[in-house]
C-alpha positions as CSV (number, residue, x, y, z in Angstrom):
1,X,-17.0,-22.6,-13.8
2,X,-19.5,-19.8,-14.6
3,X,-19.3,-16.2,-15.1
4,X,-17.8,-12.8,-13.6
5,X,-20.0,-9.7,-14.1
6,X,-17.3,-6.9,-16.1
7,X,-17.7,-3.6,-13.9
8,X,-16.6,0.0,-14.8
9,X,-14.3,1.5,-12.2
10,X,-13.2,4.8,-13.9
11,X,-11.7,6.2,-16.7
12,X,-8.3,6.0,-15.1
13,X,-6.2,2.8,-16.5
14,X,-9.6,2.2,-18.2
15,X,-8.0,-1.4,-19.8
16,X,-6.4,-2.5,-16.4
17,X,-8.2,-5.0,-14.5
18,X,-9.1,-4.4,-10.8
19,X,-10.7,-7.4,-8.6
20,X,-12.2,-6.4,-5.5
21,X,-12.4,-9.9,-3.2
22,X,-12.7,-11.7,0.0
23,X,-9.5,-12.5,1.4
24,X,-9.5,-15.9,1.1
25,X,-7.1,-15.8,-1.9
26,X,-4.0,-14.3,-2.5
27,X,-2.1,-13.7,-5.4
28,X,1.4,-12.0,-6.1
29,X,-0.1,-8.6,-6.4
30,X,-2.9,-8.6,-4.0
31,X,-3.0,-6.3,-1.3
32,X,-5.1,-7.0,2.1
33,X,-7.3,-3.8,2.7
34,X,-8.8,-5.2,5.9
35,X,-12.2,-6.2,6.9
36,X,-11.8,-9.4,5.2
37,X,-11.7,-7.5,1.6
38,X,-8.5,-7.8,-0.8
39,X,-7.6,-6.0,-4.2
40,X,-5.7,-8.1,-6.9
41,X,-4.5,-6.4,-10.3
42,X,-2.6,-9.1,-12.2
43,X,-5.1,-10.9,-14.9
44,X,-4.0,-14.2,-13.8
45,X,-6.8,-13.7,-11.2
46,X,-9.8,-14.4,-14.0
47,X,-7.8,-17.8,-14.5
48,X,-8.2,-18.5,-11.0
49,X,-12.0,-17.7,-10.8
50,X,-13.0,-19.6,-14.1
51,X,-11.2,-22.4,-12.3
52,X,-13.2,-22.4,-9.1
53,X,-9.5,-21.5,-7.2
54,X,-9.7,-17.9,-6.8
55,X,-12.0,-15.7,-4.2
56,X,-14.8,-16.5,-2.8
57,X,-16.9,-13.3,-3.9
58,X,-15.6,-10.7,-5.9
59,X,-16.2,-7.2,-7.5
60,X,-14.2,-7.0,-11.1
61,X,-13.8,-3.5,-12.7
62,X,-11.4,-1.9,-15.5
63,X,-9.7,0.7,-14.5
64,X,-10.4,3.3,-11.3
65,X,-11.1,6.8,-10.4
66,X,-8.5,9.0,-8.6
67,X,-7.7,11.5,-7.0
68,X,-4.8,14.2,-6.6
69,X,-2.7,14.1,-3.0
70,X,-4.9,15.1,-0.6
71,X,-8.0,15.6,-2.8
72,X,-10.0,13.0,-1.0
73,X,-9.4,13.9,2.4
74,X,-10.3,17.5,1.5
75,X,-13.8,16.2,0.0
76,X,-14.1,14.2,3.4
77,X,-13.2,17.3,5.2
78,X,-15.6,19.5,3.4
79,X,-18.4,16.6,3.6
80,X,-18.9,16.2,0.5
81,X,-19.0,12.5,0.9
82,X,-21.7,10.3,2.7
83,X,-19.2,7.8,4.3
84,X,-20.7,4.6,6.5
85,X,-19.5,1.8,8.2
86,X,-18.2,-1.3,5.6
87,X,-20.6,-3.8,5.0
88,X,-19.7,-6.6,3.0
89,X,-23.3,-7.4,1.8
90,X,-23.3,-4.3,0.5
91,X,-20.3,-5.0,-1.3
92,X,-20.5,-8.0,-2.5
93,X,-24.5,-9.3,-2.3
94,X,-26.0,-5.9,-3.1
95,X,-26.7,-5.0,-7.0
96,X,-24.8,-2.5,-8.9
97,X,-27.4,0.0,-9.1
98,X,-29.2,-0.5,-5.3
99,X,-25.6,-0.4,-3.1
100,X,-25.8,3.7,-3.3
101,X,-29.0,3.3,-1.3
102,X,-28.3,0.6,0.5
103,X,-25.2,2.5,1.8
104,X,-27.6,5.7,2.7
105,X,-29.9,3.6,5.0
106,X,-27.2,2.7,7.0
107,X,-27.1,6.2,7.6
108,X,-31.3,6.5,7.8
109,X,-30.7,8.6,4.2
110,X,-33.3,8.2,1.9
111,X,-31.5,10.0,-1.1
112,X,-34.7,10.8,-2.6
113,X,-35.3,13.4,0.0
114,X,-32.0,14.9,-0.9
115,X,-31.7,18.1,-3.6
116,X,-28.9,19.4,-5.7
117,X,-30.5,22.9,-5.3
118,X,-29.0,25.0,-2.3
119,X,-30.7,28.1,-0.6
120,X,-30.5,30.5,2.0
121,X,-33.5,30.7,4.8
C-alpha cells in the first residue's frame, strides 16, 4: 500500500480520472495503446493500486487536453511539435518537471538554446 502522485492532465473533464499504466493490468475500460503502455478511466483503478493489484507503474491525471478533428495532425504537419521515439523511462521513471528535457535529448535538443523570438536573416 503507499501512495499515487495526483497529476494535472488538462482542463478538459478536469474531475475525471485518467491512469496512464503498464499493461500488465487490465480493467473493464482500459484500452492497450501499445508499447507495453495502457490507459484506464474507471476509478475502480485507485482501489486496485492501494491494493497492490493494479499496474505496475503508472501516470494518474484529472482530466486531459484536446483537440478539434484534425487539429493535431495539422500542428504535426506544421512542426509545431518536437515528437521522439517512446521511451517508457521517460514516462514513467522520469520526474514531472525534467521529462520535457529528457524527451529533447533524445533528439540532441537542449531547449535552452531554443527562442520564442522569430527573425528574418
Amino acid at each position: 500500500k503507499g501512495s499515487v502522485r495526483l497529476h494535472v492532465g488538462g482542463p478538459v473533464e478536469a474531475t475525471r480520472i485518467f491512469v496512464l499504466h503498464t499493461d500488465d493490468y487490465a480493467g473493464p475500460d482500459t484500452v492497450k495503446i501499445g508499447n507495453g503502455v495502457a490507459i484506464t478511466s474507471e476509478p475502480s483503478i485507485l482501489k486496485s493500486i492501494s491494493e497492490g493489484k493494479g499496474p505496475r507503474r503508472t501516470r494518474v491525471t484529472l482530466g486531459y487536453a484536446g483537440w478539434e478533428a484534425g487539429q493535431l495532425e495539422e500542428e504535426l504537419a506544421n512542426n509545431a511539435w518536437l515528437t521522439c521515439p517512446f521511451d517508457a523511462d521517460i514516462l514513467f521513471n522520469t520526474a514531472s518537471e525534467l521529462r520535457l528535457n529528457a524527451a529533447a535529448a533524445q533528439l540532441g535538443v537542449n531547449l535552452n538554446l531554443l527562442t520564442s523570438q522569430a527573425g528574418h536573416a
